[in-house]
C-alpha positions in Angstrom: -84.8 -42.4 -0.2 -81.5 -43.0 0.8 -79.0 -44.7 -1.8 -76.5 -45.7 0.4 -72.9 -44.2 1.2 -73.6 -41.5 -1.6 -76.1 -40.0 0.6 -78.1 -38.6 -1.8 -81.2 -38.4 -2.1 -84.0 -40.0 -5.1 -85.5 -42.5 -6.3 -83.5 -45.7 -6.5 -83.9 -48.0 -10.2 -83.4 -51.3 -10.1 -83.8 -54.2 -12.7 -83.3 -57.5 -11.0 -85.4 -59.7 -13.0 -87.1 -60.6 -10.8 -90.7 -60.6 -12.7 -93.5 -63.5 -13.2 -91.1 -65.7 -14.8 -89.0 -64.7 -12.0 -91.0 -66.1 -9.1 -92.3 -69.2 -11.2 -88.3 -70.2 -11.2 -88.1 -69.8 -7.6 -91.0 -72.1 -6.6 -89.2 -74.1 -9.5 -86.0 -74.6 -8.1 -88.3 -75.0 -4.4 -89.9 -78.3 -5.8 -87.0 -79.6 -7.9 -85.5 -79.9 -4.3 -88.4 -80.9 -2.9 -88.9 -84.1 -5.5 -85.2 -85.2 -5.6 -84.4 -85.3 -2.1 -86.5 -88.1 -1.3 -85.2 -89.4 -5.0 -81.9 -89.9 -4.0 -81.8 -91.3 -0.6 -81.9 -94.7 -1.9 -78.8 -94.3 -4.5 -77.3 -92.7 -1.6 -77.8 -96.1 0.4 -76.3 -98.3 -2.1 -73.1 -96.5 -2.5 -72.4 -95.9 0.9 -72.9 -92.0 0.6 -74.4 -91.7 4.1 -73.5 -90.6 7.3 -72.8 -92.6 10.2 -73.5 -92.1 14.1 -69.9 -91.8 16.5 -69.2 -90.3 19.5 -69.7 -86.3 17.8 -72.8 -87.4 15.8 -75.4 -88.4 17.7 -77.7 -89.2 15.1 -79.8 -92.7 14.7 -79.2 -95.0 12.1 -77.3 -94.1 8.3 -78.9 -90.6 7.5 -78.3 -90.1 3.2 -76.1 -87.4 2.3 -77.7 -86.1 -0.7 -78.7 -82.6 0.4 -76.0 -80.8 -1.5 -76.7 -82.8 -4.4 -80.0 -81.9 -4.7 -79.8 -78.3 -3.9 -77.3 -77.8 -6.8 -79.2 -79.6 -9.4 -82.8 -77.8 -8.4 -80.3 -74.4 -8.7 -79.3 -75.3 -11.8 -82.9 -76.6 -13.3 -84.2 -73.2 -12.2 -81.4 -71.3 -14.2 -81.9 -73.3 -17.4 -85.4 -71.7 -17.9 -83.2 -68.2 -18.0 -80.3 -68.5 -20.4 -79.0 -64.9 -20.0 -79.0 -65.1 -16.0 -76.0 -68.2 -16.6 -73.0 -66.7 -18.4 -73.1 -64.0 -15.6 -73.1 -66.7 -13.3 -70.3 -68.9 -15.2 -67.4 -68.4 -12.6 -70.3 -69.5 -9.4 -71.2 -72.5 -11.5 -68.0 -73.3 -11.9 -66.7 -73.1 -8.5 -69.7 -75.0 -6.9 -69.5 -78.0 -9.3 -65.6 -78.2 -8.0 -66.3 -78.0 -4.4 -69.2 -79.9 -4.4 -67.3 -82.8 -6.6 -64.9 -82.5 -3.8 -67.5 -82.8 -0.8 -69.3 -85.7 -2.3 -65.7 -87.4 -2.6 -65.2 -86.4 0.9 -68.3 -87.4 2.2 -67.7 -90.7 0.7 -64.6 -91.7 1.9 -63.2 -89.3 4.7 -60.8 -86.8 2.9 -58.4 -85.5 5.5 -58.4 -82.0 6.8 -55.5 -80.7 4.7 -56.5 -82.1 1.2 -59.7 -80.2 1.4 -58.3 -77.4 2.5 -55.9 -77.4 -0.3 -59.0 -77.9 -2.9 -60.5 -74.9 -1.2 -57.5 -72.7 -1.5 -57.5 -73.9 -5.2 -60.8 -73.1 -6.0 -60.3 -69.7 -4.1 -57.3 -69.2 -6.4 -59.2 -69.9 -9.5 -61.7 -67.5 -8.9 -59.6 -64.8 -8.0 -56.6 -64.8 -10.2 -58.3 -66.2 -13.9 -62.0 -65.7 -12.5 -61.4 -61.8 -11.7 -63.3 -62.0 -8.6 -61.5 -59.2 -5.9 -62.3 -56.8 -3.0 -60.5 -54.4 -3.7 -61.5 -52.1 -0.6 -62.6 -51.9 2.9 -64.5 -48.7 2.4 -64.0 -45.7 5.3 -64.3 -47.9 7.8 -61.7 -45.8 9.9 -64.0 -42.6 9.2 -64.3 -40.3 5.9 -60.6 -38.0 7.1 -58.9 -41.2 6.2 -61.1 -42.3 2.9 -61.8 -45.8 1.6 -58.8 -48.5 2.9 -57.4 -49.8 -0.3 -55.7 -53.7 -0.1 -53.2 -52.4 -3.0 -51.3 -55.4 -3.8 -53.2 -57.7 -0.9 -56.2 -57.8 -2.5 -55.9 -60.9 -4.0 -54.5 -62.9 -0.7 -57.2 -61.4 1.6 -59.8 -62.1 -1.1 -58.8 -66.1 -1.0 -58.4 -65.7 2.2 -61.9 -64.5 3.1 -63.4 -66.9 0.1 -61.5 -70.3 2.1 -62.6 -68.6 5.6 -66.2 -68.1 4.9 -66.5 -72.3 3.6 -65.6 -73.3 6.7 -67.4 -71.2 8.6 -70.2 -72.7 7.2 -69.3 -76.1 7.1 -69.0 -75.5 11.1 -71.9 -74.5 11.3 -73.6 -77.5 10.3 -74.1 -79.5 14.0 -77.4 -79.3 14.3 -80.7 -80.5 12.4 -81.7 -77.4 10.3 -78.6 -75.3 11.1 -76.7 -74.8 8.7 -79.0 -75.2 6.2 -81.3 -72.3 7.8 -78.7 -70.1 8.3 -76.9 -70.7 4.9 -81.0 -69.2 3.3 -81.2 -66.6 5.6 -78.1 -65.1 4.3 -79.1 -65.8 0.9 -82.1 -64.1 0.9 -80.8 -60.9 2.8 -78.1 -61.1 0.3 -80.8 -61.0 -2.4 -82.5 -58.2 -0.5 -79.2 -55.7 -0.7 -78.5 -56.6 -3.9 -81.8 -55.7 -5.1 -82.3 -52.5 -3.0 -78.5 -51.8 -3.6 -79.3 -51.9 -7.8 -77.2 -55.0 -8.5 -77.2 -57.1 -11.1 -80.4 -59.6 -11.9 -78.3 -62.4 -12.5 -76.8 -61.9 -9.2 -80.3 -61.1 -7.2 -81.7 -64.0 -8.8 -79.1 -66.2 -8.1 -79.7 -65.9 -4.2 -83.4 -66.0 -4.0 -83.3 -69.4 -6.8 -80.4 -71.1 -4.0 -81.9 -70.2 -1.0 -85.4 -71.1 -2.2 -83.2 -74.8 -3.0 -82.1 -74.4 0.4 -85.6 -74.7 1.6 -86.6 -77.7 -0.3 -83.9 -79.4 1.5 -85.0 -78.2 4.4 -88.6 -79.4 4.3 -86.5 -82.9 4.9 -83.5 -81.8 7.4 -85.3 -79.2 9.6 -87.2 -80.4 13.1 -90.7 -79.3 12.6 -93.9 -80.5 14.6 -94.1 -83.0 11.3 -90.5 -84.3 11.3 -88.9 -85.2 14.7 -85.3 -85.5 13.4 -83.8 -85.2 9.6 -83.7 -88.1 7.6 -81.2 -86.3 5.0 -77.7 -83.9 5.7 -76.3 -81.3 3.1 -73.0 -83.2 4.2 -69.2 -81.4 3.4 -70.8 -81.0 -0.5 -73.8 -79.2 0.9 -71.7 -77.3 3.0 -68.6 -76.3 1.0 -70.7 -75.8 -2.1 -73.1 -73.3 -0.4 -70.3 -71.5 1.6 -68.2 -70.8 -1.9 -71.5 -69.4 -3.5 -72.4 -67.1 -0.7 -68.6 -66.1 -0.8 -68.9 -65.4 -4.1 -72.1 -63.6 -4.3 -71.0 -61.4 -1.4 -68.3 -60.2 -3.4 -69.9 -59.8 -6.9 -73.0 -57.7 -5.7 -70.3 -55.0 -3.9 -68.4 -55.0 -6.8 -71.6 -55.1 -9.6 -71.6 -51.8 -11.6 -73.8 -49.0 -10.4 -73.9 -49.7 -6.9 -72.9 -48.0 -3.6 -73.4 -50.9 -1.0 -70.9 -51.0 1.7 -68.1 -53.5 2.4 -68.7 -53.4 6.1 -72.6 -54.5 5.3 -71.8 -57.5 3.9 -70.0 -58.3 6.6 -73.0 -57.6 9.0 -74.8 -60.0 7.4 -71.9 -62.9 7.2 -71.3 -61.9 11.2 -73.0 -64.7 13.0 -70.6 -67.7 11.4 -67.7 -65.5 10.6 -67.8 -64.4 14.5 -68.6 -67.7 15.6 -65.7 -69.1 13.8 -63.0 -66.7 14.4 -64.1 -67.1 18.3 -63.3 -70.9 18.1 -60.3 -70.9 15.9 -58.7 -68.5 18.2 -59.8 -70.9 21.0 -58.0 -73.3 19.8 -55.1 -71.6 18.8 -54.5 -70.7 22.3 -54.8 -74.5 23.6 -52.0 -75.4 21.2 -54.4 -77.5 19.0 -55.3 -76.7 15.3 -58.4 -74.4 14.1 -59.6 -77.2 12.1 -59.9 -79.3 14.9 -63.3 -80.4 16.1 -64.7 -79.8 19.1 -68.4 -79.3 21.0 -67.4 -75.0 21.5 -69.8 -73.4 18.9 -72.2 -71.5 19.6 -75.0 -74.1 18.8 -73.1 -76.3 21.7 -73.0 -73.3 24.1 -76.7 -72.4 23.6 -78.1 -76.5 23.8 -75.5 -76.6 27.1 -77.3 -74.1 28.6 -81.0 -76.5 28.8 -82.3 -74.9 25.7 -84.0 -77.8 23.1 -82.3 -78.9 19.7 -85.5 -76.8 17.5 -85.2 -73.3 20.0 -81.0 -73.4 19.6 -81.6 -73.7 15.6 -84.4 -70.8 16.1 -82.4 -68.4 18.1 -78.9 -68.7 15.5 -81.1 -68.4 12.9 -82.8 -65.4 14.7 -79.8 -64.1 15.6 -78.3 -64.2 12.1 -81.7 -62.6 10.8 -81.3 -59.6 13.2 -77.3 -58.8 12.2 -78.5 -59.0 8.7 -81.0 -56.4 8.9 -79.7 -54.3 10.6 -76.1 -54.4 8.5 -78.9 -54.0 5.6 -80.4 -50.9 7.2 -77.5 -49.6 8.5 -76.5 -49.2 4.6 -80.2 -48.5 3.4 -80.6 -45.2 5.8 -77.0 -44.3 5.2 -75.2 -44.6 8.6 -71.6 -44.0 8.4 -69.7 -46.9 7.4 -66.8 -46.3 10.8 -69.9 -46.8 12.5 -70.8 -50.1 11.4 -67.3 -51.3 11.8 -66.8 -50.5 15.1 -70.0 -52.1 16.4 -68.8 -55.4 14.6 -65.4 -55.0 16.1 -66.8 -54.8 19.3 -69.5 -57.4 18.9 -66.8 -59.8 17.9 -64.6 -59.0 20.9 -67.7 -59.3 23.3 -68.5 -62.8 21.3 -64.6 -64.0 22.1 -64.9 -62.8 26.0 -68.5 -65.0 26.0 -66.6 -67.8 24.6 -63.8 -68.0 26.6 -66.0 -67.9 29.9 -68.8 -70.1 28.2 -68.0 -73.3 30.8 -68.7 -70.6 33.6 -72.2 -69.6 31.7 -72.9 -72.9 31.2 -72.4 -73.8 35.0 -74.1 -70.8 36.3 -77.3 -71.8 33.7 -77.6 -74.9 34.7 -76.9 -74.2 38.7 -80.2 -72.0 37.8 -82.5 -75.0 36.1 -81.5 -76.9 39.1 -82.5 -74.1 41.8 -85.6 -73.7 39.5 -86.4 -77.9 39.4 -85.5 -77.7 43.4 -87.9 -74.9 44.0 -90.9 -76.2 42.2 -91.2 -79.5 44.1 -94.0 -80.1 46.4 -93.0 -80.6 50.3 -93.5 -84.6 51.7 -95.8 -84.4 54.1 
């Protein structure tokens, strides 16, 4: 068996806790999330913490804003039953209760743009500079003549930097019913899945499989399914910002956790879906002189359901999408391909993704000139 960029060969230990008690806190924090979704939604209602329709949400009616909420505190019941899993996790504790204190104030009564992205710088800061959390390294992503591409002195701003981009590109992800919130446990769980085949620590590997098993209690209530038409609950900014921090954080802790060998570059296979998407769009924007944080219908979710496809098969093929990138970043790693390699098929992935999104209104014509033809063709002749 291959152990990553070592390249050596033998058996691979790992002790991630994941054991009975291990799986009977998983389905725990599963139906803590379950039982308090539903449990808030009327609190919700009575102090105004819901969300309503406009002209960029199309939804029916006030829809409760509890989803982050309840995904933290079903996270957090889950850990209780472990005390040693919680002082490795004291720094992603800490930064999830500040940014989702922030979202729920947000989500309450319209922060602007700016504030919250000062809160998220802050909280980025706080992690970095008293929390220790750093990359350090890029790894030999320009080939093993040049050797591992150390940040020196940058670390620190690129780390923030990467910790404030990866919250929003999850908070704009969230457009769709089932989005965000699928996409936010895929990459939990293949987050879980390197850690544990890259010997991280149990804490850690735990941490991912607990949230993203929270994830799909919320879920059960914000996904379309054949038994739910539309959601009747968002994760709102709180869901949103505190999930992005965590799987910011995460990311960076299972590199840098003692004893393993996983690469920089996978990590970023597996965040590659939003932090593609979001780069693409910021840039966008950039170049129509208006700012990155500025909302707009170019994602692409919005590309995708242009192009005729239903609400449930767009949320299916991101999600799919996502899924694929992450497997094969995490196999990429597993079989030991060299690490150049993976970063040049993400560089070129992204610029493809950019070229596809600067000519999505053409796509989008040209799909929809085909439904038409299509519609046109299958008609019956008038007699």
């Amino acid at each position: 068996m291959r152990q990553g960029r070592t390249g050596q060969e033998g058996d691979v230990t790992v002790d991630t806790g994941l054991t009975a008690q291990g799986a009977s806190l998983i389905l725990t924090a599963f139906a803590v999330a379950v039982g308090l979704v539903p449990a808030l939604n009327g609190p919700a209602r009575r102090i105004g913490l819901v969300d309503h329709p406009c002209h960029r949400k199309r939804h029916q009616g006030q829809i409760p804003l509890t989803g982050g909420l309840a995904m933290f505190l079903a996270f957090l019941a889950a850990l209780a039953f472990n005390a040693d899993w919680v002082e490795p996790l004291y720094w992603l504790l800490t930064a999830m209760t500040l940014l989702l204190s922030v979202g729920l104030l947000d989500d309450l009564y319209d922060m602007r743009a700016l504030h919250k992205l000062i809160a998220q710088l802050v909280v980025a800061s706080l992690l970095v500079v008293v929390g220790g959390l750093e990359i350090n390294q890029l790894g030999e992503i320009f080939g093993p003549m040049i050797g591992p591409v150390g940040l020196g002195p940058f670390s620190e701003i690129f780390t923030i930097a990467c910790i404030v981009f990866l919250i929003n590109a999850i908070n704009m992800s969230d457009g769709m019913d089932g989005l965000a919130g699928g996409l936010c446990m895929v990459l939990l769980l293949m987050l879980g899945v390197l850690g544990w085949l890259g010997g991280a620590g149990s804490a850690l590997v735990a941490a991912c499989f607990l949230l993203a098993f929270s994830v799909l209690g919320f879920l059960i209530y914000n996904a379309q399914s054949p038994l739910r038409e539309r959601a009747s609950v968002f994760m709102g900014d709180a869901g949103s910002m505190m999930l992005g921090v965590a799987i910011a954080w995460l990311s960076i802790a299972i590199v840098n956790s003692d004893g393993t060998a996983i690469y920089p570059v996978a990590i970023a296979w597996l965040l590659l879906v939003p932090a593609m998407d979001t780069l693409a769009v910021s840039l966008r924007r950039i170049s129509q002189g208006r700012s990155p944080m500025a909302p707009d219908r170019a994602h692409l979710h919005h590309i995708i359901l242009r192009c005729g496809v239903s609400v449930r098969n767009t949320v299916r093929i991101v999600h799919l999408v996502s899924l694929t990138t992450a497997a094969l970043g995490t196999a990429a790693w597993y079989y030991g391909l060299p690490e150049w390699l993976l970063f040049a098929v993400a560089a070129l992935v992204m610029a493809v993704y950019i070229v596809v999104l600067i000519n999505a209104h053409r796509i989008v014509r040209w799909r929809l000139r085909q439904l038409r033809n299509g519609r046109a063709s299958s008609r019956p002749l008038r007699p």
